[in-house]
DOZATOR-666675 format. One record per atom (N, C-alpha, C): x, y, z; residue in three letters. Coordinates in steps of 0.2 Angstrom, whole numbers, padded with zeros to 4 digits, always signed. Example, Ala and Ser with C-alpha at 12.3 -4.5 7.8 and 13.67 -1.06 7.14 Angstrom:
DOZATOR-666675
+0066-0028+0039ALA/+0062-0022+0039ALA/+0066-0016+0039ALA/+0064-0011+0035SER/+0068-0005+0036SER/+0064+0000+0039SER/
//
This chain:
DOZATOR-666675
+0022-0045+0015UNK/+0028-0042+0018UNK/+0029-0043+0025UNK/+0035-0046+0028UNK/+0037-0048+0034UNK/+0038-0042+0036UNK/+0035-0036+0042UNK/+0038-0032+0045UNK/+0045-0033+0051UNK/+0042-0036+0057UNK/+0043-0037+0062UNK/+0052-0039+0064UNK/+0056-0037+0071UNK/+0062-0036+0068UNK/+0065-0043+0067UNK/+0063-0049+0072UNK/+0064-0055+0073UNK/+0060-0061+0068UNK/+0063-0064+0064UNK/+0061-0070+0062UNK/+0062-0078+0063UNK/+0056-0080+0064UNK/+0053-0084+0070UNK/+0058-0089+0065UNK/+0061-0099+0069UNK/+0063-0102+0065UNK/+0056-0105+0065UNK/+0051-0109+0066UNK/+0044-0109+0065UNK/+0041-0109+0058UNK/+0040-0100+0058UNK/+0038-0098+0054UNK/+0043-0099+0046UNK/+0047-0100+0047UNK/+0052-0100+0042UNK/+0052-0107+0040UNK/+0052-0111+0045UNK/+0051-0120+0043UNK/+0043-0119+0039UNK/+0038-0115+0042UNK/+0031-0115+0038UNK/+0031-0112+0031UNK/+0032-0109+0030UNK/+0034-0106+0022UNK/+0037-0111+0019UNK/+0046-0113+0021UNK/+0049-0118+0015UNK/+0050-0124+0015UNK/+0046-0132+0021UNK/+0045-0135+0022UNK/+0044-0139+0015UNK/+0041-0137+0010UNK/+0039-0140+0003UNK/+0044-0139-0001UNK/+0048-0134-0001UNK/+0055-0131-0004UNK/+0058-0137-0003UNK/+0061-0138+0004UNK/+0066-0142+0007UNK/+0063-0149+0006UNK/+0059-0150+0004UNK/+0057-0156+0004UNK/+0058-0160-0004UNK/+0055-0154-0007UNK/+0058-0155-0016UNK/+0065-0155-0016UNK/+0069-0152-0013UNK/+0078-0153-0015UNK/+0079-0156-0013UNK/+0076-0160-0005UNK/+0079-0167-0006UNK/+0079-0173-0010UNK/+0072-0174-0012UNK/+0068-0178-0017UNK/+0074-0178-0024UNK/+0074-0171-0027UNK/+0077-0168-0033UNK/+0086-0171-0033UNK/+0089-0169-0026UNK/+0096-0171-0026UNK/+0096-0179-0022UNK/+0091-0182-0022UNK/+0093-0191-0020UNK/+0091-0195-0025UNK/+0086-0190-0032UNK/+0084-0194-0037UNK/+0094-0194-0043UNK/+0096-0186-0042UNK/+0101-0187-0045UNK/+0108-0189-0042UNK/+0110-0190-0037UNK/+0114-0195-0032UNK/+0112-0202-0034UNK/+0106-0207-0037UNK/+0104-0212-0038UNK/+0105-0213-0043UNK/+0104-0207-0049UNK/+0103-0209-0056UNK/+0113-0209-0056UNK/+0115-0205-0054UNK/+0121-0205-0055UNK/+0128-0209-0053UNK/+0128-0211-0045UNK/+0130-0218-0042UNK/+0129-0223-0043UNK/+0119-0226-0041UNK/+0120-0233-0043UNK/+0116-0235-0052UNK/+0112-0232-0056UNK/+0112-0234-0061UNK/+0118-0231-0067UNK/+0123-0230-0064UNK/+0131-0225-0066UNK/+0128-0221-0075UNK/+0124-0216-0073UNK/+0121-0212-0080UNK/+0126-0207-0078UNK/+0132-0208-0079UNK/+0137-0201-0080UNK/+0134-0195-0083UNK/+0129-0194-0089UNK/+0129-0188-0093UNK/+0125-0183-0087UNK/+0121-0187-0082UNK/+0119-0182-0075UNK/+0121-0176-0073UNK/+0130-0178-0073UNK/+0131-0173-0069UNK/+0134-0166-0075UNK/+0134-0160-0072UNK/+0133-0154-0072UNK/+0141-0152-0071UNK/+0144-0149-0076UNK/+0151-0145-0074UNK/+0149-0139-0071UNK/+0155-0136-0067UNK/+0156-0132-0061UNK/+0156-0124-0067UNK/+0158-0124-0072UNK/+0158-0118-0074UNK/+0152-0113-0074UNK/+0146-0117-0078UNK/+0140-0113-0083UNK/+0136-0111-0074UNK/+0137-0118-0069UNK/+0134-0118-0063UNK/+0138-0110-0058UNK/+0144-0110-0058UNK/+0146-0104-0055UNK/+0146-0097-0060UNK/+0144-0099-0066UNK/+0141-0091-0070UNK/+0136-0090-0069UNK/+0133-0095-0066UNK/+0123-0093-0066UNK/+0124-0092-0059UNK/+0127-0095-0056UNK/+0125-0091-0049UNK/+0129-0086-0049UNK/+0132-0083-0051UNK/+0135-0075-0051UNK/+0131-0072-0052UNK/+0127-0071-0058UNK/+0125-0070-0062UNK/+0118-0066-0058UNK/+0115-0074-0051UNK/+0109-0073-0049UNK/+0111-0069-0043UNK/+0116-0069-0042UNK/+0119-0064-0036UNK/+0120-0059-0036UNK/+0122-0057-0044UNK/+0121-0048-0044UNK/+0114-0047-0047UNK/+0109-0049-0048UNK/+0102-0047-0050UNK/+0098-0047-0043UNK/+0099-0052-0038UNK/+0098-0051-0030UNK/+0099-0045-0027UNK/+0106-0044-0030UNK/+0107-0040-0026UNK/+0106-0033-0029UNK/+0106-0032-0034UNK/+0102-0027-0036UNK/+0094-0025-0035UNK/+0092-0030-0034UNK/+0084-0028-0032UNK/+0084-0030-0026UNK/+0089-0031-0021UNK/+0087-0029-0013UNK/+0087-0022-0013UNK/+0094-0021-0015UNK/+0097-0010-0017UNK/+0090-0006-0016UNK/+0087-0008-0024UNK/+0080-0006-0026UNK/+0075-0006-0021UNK/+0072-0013-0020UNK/+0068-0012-0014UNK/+0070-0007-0008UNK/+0075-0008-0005UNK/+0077-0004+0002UNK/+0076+0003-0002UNK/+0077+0008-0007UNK/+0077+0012-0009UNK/+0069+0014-0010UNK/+0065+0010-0012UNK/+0059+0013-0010UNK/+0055+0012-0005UNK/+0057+0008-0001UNK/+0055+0007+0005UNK/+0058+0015+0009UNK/+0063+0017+0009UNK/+0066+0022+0011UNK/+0063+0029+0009UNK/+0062+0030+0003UNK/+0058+0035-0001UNK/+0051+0036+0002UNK/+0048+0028+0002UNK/+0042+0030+0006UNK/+0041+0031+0013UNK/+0046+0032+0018UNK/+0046+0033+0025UNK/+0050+0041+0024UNK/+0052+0042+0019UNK/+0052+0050+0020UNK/+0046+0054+0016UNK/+0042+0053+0013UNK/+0036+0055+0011UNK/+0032+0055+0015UNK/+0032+0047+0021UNK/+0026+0048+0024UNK/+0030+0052+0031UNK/+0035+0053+0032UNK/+0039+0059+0036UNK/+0036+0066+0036UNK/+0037+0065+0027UNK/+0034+0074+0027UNK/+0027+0073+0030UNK/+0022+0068+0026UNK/+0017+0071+0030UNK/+0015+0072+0036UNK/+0017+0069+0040UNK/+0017+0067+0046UNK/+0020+0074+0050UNK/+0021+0078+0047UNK/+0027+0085+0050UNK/+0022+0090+0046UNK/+0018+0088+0041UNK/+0016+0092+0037UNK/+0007+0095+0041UNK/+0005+0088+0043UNK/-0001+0088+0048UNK/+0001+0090+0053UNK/+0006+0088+0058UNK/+0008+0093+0064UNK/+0008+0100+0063UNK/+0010+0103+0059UNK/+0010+0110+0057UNK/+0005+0113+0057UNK/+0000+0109+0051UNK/-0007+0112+0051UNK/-0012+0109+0055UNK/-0009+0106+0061UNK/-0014+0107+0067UNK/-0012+0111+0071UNK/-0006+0114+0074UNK/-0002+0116+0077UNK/-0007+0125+0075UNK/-0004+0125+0067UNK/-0006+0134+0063UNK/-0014+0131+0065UNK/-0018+0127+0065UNK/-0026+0128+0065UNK/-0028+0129+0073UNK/-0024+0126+0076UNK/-0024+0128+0085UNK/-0023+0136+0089UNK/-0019+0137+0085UNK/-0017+0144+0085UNK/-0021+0149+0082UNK/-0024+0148+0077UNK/-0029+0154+0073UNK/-0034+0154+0074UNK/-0036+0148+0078UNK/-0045+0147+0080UNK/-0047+0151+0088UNK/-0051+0156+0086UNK/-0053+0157+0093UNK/-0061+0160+0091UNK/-0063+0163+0097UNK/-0070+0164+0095UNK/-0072+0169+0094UNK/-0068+0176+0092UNK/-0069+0180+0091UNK/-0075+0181+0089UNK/-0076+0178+0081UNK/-0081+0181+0076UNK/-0087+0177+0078UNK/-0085+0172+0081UNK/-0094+0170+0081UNK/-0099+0172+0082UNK/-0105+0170+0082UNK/-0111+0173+0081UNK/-0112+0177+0088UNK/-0114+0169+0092UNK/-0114+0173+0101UNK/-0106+0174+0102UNK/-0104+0179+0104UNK/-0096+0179+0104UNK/-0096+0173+0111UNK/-0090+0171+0110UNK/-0090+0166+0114UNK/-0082+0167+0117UNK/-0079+0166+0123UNK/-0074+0167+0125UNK/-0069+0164+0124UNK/-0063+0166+0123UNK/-0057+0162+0120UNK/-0055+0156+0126UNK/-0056+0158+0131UNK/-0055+0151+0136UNK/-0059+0147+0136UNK/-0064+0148+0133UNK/-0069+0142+0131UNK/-0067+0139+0124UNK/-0067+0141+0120UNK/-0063+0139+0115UNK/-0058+0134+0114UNK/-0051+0138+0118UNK/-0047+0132+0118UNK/-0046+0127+0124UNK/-0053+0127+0127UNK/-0054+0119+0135UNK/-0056+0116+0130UNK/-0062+0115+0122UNK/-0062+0113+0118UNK/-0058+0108+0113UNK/-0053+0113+0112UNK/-0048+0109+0107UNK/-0046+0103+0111UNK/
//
């Protein structure tokens, strides 16, 4: 998982360098097979092509939704803890003193302590 708020162009050429390099190979094999050896059946009608890409566009987009929904969920649970732990050290700062010890010991030494 990429946190960070900035994406490097670098780091982006390094991930899909091998990507990029297959679609060109994949669309100059069918630009060749299709112009100079003239294999008409190649090409591909515009229909089935723009229902699948719809198709892949509401399923994208639905699992971005998703994701960002629990990425969200888990930033309010780690919230609460985070408020939950203040709390009880805040209540454990306050109820600690040295009353009951054995050598009683004085409250200002106690909390130069904390």
């Amino acid at each position: 998982m990429y946190v960070r708020r900035q994406f490097d162009i670098l780091l982006m050429y390094l991930f899909s360098w091998r990507l990029i390099l297959w679609s060109l190979f994949t669309g100059t094999l069918a630009l060749i097979l299709y112009q100079v050896l003239l294999w008409k059946w190649v090409a591909i009608p515009w229909l089935p092509v723009s229902l699948i890409g719809t198709a892949v566009a509401f399923y994208t987009g639905f699992k971005n939704n998703q994701s960002y929904e629990r990425s969200w969920e888990a930033r309010k649970i780690w919230g609460g803890i985070t408020n939950y732990s203040r709390a009880f050290g805040s209540a454990s700062r306050a109820f600690i003193t040295g009353e009951y010890a054995i050598p009683a010991i004085a409250n200002e030494h106690v909390k130069s302590q904390i």
